[in-house]
C-alpha positions in Angstrom: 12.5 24.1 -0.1 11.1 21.9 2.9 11.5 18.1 2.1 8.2 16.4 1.9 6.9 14.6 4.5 5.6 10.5 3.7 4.0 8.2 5.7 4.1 4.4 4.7 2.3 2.1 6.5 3.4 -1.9 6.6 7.1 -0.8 6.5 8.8 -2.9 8.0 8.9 -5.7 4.8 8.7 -6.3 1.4 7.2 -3.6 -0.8 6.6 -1.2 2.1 10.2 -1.6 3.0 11.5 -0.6 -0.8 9.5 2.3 -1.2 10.5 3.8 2.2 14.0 3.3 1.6 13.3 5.2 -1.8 11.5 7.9 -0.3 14.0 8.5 2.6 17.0 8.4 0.1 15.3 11.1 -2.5 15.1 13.5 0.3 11.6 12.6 1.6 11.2 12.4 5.5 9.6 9.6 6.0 7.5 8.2 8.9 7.4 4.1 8.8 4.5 2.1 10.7 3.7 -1.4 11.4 3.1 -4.0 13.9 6.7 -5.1 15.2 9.5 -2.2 16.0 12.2 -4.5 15.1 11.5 -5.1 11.6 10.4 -1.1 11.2 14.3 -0.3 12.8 15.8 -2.6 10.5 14.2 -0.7 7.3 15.0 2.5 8.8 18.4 1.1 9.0 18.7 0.8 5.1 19.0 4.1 4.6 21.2 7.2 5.4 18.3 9.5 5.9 16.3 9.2 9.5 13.0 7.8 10.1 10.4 8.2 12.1 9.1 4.1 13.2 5.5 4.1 14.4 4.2 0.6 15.9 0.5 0.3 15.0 -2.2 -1.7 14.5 -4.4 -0.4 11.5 -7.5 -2.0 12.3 -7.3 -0.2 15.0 -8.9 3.2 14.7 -7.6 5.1 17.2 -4.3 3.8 16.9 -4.1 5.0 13.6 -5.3 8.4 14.2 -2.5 8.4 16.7 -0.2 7.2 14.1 -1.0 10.1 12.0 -1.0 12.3 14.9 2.6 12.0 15.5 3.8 12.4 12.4 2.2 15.7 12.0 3.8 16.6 15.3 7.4 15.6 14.5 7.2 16.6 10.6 5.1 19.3 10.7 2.6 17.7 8.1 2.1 15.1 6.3 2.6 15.3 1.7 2.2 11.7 1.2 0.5 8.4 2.8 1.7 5.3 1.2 -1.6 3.2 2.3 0.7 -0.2 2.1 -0.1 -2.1 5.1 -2.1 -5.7 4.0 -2.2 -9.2 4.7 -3.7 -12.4 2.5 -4.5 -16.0 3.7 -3.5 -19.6 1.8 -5.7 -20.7 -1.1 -9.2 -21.3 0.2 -11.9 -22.5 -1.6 -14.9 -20.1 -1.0 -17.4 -22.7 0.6 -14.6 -23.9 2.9 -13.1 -20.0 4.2 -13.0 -19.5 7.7 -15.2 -16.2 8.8 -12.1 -15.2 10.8 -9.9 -15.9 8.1 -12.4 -13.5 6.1 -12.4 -11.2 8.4 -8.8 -10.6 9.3 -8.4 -10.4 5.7 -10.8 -7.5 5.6 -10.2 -5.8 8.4 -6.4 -5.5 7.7 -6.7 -4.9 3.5 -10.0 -2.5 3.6 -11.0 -1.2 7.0 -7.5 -0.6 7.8 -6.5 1.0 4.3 -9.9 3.3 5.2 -8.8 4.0 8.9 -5.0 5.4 7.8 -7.1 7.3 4.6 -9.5 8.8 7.0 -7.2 10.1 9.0 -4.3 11.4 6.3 -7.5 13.4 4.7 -8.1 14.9 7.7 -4.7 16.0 8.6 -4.1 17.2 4.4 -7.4 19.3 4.5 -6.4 21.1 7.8 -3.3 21.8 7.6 -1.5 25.1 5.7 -0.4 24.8 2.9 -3.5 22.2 2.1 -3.2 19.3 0.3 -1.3 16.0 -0.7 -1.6 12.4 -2.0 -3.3 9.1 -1.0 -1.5 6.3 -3.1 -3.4 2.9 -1.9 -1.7 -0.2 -2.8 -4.4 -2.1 -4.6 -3.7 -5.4 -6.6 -4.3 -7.1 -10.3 -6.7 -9.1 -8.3 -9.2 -6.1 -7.5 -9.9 -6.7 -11.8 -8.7 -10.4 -12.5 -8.7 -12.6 -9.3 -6.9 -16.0 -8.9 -9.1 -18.9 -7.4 -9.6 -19.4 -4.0 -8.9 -16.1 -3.3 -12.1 -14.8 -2.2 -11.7 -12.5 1.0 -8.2 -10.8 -0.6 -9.6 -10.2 -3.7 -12.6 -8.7 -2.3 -10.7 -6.6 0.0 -8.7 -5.3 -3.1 -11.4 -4.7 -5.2 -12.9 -2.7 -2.5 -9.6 -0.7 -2.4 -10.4 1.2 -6.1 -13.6 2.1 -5.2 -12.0 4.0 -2.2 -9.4 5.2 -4.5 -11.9 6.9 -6.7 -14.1 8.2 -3.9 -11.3 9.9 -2.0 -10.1 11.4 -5.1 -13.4 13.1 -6.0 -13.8 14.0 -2.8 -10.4 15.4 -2.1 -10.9 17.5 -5.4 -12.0 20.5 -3.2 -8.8 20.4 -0.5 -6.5 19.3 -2.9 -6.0 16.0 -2.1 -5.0 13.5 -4.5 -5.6 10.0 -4.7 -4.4 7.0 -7.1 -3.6 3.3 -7.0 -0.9 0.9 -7.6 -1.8 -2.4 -8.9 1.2 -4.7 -8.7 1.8 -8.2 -9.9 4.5 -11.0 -9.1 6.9 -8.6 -7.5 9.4 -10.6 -5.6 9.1 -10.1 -2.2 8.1 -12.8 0.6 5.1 -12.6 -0.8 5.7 -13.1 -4.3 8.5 -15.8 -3.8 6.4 -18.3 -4.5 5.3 -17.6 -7.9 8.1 -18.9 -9.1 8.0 -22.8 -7.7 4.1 -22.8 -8.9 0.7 -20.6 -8.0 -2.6 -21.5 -9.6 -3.8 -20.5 -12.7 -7.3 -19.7 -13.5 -7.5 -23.8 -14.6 -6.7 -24.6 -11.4 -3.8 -26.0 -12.8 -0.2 -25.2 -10.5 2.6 -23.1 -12.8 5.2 -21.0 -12.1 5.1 -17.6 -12.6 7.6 -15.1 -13.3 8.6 -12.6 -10.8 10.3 -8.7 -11.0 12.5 -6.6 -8.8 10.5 -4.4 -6.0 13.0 -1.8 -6.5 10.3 -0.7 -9.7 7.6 -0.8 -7.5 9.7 1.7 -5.1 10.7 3.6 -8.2 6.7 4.2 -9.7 5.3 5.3 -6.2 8.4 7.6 -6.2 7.0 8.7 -9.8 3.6 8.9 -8.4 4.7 10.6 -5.0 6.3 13.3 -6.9 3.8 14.8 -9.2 2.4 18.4 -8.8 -1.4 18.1 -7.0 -2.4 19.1 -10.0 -1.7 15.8 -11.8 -2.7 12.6 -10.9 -2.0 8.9 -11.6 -5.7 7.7 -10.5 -4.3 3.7 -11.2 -1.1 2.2 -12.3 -0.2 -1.2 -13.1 3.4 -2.6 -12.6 3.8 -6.0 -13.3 6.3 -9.1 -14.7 6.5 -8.9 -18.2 5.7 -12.5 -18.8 3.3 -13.2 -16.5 -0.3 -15.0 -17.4 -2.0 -11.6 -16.2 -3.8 -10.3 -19.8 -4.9 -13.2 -21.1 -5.8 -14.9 -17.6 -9.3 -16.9 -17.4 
């Protein structure tokens, strides 16, 4: 049997970085994109298997469709986008946030998430056989925001309802599409949950935190179903963490 072929996209850090490694190292041949060809060599170099590094810009629509592109031409297809890439900004409250600021934020979590979609659906509907899977990293904040995190959490609520469009859409071509929400996983990002984030009080607390090798390990879970199953969303959070009962 033909190893699958996955794309991830912000792969050169953090969660991006796990699941790639996990891919690569279950047999998957993975294509890696992102802004900076360093930090995408040095993922590649944390696992035996080879990997295809794409620099790209996903706000960027033509870039992206290039991205695509060439990974169908070196792999053959594509079984697999890993819609990854994202970006935040610090703590803003809402009358005070920049428009850049709201727009990079945007751009890079939504428009870019729709550009890399767009153009996986297109390549999974034409190519023989059809088919394969969209998983969009989404966040706990698309349901239960933090404060002063307008333009992310926005962006990230935006990200289910693409979720659930491009899975009814790609009923027909047998394309599936779900979601990982993840919550205080430790990586750059999530670091600082730990010395203190803001609760829905506005007070500052810490936070528990939890390895990204189990994000790495569900999107391998979610990567490997048959087309005919589905996880549409998934939550994988810390335990402890003030997510239930928040507000």
């Amino acid at each position: 049997m033909v190893a699958k072929v996955a794309l991830v996209t912000g792969g050169g850090s953090g969660i991006g970085r796990a699941v790639a490694i996990r891919l690569a190292d279950e047999g998957y041949r993975v294509a890696i994109a992102g802004r900076r060809l360093q930090t995408l060599e040095e993922t590649a170099a944390g696992s035996k298997a080879q990997m295809l590094p794409l620099t790209v810009d996903v706000t960027d629509a033509e870039a992206v469709r290039g991205m695509v592109e060439r990974t169908v031409a070196h792999f053959g297809r594509l079984d697999v986008l890993f819609n990854n890439a994202g970006t935040t900004a610090p703590p803003t409250p809402t009358e005070d946030l920049a428009a850049d600021i709201w727009r990079r934020v945007i751009d890079t979590n939504l428009t870019g998430a729709f550009f890399c979609a767009q153009a996986a659906f297109r390549a999974m509907k034409g190519q023989q056989p059809q088919g394969g899977r969209i998983i969009n990293n989404g966040s706990i904040a698309s349901e239960t925001p933090r404060p002063n995190l307008a333009a992310y959490t926005a962006s990230k609520h935006a990200i289910t309802g693409l979720t659930k469009s491009l899975s009814l859409e790609g009923r027909r071509y047998g394309i599936a599409c779900g979601q990982i929400d993840i919550g205080n996983v430790l990586t750059s990002l999530g670091i600082p949950m730990s010395s203190g984030t803001l609760q829905a009080d506005f007070s500052l607390k810490p936070e528990p935190t939890f390895d990204v090798k189990h994000v790495a390990d569900a999107v391998l879970y979610m990567a490997g179903l048959p087309l005919e199953a589905n996880v549409l969303r998934m939550t994988v959070m810390a335990t402890n963490m003030p997510f239930v009962g928040r507000g």
